[in-house]
C-alpha positions as CSV (number, residue, x, y, z in Angstrom):
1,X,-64.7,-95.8,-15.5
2,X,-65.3,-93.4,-12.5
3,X,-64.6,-89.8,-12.8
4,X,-62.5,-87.7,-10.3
5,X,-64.6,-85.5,-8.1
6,X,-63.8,-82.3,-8.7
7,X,-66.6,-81.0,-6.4
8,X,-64.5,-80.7,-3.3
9,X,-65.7,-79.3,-0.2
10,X,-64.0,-76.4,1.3
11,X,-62.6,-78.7,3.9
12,X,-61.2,-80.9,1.8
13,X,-59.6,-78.2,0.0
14,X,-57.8,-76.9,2.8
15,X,-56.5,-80.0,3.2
16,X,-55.2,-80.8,0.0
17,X,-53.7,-77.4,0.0
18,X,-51.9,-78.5,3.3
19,X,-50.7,-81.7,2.0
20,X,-48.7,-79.9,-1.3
21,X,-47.4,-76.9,1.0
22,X,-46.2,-79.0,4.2
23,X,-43.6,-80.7,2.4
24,X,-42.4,-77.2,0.9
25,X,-38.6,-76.8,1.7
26,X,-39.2,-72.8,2.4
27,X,-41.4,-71.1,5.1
28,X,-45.4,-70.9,3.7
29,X,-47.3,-69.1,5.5
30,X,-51.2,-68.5,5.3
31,X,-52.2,-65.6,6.5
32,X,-56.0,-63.1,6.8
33,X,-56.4,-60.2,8.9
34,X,-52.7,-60.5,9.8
35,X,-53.6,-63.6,11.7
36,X,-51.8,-66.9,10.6
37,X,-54.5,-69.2,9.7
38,X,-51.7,-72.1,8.9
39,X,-47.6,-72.5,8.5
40,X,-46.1,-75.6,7.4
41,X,-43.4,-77.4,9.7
42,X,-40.1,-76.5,7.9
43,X,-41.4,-73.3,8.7
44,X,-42.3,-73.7,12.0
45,X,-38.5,-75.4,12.6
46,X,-37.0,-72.3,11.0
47,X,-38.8,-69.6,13.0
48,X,-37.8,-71.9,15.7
49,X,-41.1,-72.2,17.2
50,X,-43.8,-74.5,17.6
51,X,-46.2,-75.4,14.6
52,X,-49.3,-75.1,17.1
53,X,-48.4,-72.4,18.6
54,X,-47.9,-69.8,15.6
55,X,-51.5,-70.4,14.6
56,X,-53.6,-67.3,15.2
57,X,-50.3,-65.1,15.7
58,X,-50.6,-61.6,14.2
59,X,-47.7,-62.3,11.1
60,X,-46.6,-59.1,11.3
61,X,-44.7,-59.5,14.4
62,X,-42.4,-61.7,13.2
63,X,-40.9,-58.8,11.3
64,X,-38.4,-56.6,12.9
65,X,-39.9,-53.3,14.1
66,X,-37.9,-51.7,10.6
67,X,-40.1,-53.4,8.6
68,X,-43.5,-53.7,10.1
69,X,-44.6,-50.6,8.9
70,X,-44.1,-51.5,5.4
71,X,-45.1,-55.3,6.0
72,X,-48.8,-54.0,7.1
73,X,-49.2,-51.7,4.1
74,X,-47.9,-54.5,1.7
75,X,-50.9,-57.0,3.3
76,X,-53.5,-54.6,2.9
77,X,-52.5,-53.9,-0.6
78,X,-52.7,-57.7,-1.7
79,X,-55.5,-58.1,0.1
80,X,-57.4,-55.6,-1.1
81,X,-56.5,-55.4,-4.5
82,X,-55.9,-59.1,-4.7
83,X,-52.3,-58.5,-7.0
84,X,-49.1,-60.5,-6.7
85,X,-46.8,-58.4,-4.3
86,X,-42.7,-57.8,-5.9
87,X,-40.2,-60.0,-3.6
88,X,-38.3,-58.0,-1.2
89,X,-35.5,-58.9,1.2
90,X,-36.3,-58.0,4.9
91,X,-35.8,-59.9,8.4
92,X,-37.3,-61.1,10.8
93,X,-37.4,-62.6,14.3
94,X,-37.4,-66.0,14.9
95,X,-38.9,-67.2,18.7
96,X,-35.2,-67.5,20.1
97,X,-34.4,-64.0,19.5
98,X,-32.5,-64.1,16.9
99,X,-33.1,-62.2,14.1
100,X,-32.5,-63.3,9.6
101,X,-32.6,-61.9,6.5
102,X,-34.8,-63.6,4.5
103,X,-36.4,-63.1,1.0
104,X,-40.3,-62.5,1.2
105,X,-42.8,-63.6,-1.7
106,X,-47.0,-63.2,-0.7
107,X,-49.7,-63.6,-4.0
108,X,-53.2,-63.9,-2.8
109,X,-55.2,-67.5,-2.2
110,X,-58.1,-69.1,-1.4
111,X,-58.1,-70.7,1.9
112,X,-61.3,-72.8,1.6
113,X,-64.0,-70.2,1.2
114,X,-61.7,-67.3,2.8
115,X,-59.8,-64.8,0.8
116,X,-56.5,-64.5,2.1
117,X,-52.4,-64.3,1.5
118,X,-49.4,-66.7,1.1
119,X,-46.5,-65.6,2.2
120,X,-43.0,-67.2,1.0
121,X,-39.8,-67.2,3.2
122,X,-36.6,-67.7,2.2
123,X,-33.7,-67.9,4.2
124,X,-30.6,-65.6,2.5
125,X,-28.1,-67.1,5.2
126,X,-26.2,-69.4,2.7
127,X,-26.7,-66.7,0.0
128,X,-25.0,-64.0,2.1
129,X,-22.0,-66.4,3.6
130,X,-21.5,-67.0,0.1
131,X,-21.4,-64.1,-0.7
132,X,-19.2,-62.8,2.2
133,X,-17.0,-65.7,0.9
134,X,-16.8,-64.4,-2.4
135,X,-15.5,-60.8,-1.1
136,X,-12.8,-62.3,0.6
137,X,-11.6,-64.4,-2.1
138,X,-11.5,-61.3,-4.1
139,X,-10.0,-59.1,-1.4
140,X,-7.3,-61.6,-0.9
141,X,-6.5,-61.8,-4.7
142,X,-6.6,-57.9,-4.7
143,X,-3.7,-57.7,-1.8
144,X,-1.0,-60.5,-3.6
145,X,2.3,-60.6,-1.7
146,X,5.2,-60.6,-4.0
147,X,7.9,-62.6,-3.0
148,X,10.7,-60.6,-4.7
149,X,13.9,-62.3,-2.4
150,X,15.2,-64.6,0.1
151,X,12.9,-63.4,3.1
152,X,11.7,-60.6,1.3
153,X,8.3,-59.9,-0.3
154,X,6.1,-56.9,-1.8
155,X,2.1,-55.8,-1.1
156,X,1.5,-53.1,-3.6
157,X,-1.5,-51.1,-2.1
158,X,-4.0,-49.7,-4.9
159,X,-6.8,-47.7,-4.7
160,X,-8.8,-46.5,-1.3
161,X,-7.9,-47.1,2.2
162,X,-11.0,-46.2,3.5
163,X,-12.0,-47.6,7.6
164,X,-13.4,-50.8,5.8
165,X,-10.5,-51.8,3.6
166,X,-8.0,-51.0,6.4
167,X,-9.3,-53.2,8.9
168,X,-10.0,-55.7,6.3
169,X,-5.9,-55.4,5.0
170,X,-4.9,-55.3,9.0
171,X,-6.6,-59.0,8.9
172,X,-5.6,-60.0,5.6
173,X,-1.8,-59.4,5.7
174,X,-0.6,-60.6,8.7
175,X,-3.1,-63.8,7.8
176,X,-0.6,-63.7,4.0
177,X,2.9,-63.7,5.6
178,X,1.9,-66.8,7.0
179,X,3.1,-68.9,5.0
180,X,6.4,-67.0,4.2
181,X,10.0,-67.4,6.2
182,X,10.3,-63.3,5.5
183,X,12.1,-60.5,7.2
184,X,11.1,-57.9,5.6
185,X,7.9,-56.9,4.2
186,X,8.1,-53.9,1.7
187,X,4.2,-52.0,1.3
188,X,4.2,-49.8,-1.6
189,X,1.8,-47.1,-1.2
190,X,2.4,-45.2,-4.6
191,X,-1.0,-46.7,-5.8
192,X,-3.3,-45.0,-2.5
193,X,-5.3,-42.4,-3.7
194,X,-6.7,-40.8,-0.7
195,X,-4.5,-39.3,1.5
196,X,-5.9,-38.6,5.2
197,X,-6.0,-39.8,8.5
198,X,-7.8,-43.4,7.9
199,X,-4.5,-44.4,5.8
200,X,-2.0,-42.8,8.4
201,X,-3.5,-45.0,11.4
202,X,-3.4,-47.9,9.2
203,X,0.5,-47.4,8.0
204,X,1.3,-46.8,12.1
205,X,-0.9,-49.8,13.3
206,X,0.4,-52.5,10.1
207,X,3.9,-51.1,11.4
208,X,3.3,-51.7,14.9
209,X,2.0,-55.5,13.9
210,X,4.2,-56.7,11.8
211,X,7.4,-55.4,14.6
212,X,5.4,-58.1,17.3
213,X,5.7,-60.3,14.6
214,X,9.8,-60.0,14.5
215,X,9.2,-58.3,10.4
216,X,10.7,-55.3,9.1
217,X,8.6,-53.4,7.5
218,X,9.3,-50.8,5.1
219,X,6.8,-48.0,3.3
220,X,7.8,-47.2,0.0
221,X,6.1,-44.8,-2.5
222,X,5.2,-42.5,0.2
223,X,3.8,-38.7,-1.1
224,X,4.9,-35.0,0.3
225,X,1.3,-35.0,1.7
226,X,1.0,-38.7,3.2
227,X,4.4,-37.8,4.5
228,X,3.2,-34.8,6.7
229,X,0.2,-36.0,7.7
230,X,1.9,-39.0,9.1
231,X,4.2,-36.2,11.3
232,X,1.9,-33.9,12.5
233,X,-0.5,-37.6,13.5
234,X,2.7,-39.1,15.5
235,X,0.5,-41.7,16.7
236,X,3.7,-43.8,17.6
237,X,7.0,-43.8,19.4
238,X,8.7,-45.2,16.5
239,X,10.0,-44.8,13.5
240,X,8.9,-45.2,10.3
241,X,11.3,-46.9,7.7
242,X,10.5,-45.7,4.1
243,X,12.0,-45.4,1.1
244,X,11.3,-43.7,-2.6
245,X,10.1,-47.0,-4.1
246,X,10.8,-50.4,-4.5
247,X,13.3,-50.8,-6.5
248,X,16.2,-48.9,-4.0
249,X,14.7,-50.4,-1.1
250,X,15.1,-54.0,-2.5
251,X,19.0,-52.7,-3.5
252,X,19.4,-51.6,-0.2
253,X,18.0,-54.9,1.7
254,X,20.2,-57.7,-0.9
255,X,23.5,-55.6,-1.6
């Protein structure tokens, strides 16, 4: 029976070594001296560039200018101390423009008789929509409207209305009412705890929206302080309807 050859020649090797990596669903990219010596085609596709043309590049320039700093003390680390770098998150450029976040991986290889580094890429777009999904599943669960009446429902309001969660609720609830034949909303603010100017241009602005929208809206729960910040702001014409809390405004609306 004949025996493998296991006597390969460097040649051979490299392309052996092409043939497991080209097939690779991430970006591998081969890499000495900061010069890309090869980078399989689903890599190529995602840099958006062509295969050909990336060989020779200096690797480092695919890396935002944040980054590159970082990136060319992380090559000479690996290459000369030959170790197995930790994966990072960074982002690149791809040849469009465009810029990703990805998630980089390089270990040192032999390339043929050449020492040099491999360098992983994985995209983090589907990880981060995902993710970005996820936040607004659990923003939406944490503003519930209460339908409490005929035409009548509740947002209690907990926690901080800081600029991020503002804009986010200024989305979120007129998205929520949808879906509701209401005239009047009630938003109880008896769970807010900071009380400054961020949540008095929110309470103005939701008001203002939900009046183009043909809604009454009512503030209950208000505090001394929210109170007089939100009359010394007067960032509208109008006037505010509040009451003490839910329960008498929801007496006053069905009696």
């Amino acid at each position: 029976m004949k025996q493998p050859n296991h006597n390969l020649s460097d040649k051979e090797k490299v392309e052996l070594y092409h043939q497991v990596v080209e097939y690779a669903l991430e970006t591998t990219i081969i890499h000495s001296n900061q010069k890309v010596l090869y980078i399989n085609e689903p890599g190529a596709k995602f840099l958006k560039a062509n295969q050909n043309d990336l060989i020779g590049a200096n690797v480092v320039d695919v890396f935002t200018e944040k980054y590159r700093d970082y990136i060319v003390e992380r090559i000479r680390k690996g290459t000369e101390e030959r170790t197995v770098s930790e994966l990072v998150e960074t982002t690149i450029y791809r040849a469009d423009g465009t810029t990703v976040d990805v998630e980089l991986f390089c270990h040192p290889v032999m390339y043929g008789e050449l020492e040099a580094i491999q360098s992983t890429i994985r995209d983090l777009t589907p990880q981060r929509e995902a993710e970005a999904e996820l936040e607004k599943m659990m923003r939406d669960v944490g503003t519930p409207i209460v339908p409490v009446h005929d035409g009548i429902a509740v947002i209690p309001l907990i926690g901080d209305l800081n600029e991020v969660r503002t804009e986010e609720l200024i989305e979120i609830i007129p998205e929520k009412i949808q879906g509701y034949d209401l005239d009047y909303l009630i938003i109880d603010l008896s769970g807010i705890y900071n009380i400054d100017e961020v949540a008095v241009q929110f309470i103005y602005r939701i008001d203002e929206i939900m009046q183009l929208l043909g809604l009454t809206l009512i503030f209950t729960g208000f505090r001394p302080e929210l109170a007089r910040k939100s009359i010394e702001a007067s960032l509208s014409n109008g006037t505010l309807r509040t009451m003490s809390n839910v329960k008498k405004a929801l007496y006053q609306l069905v009696k």
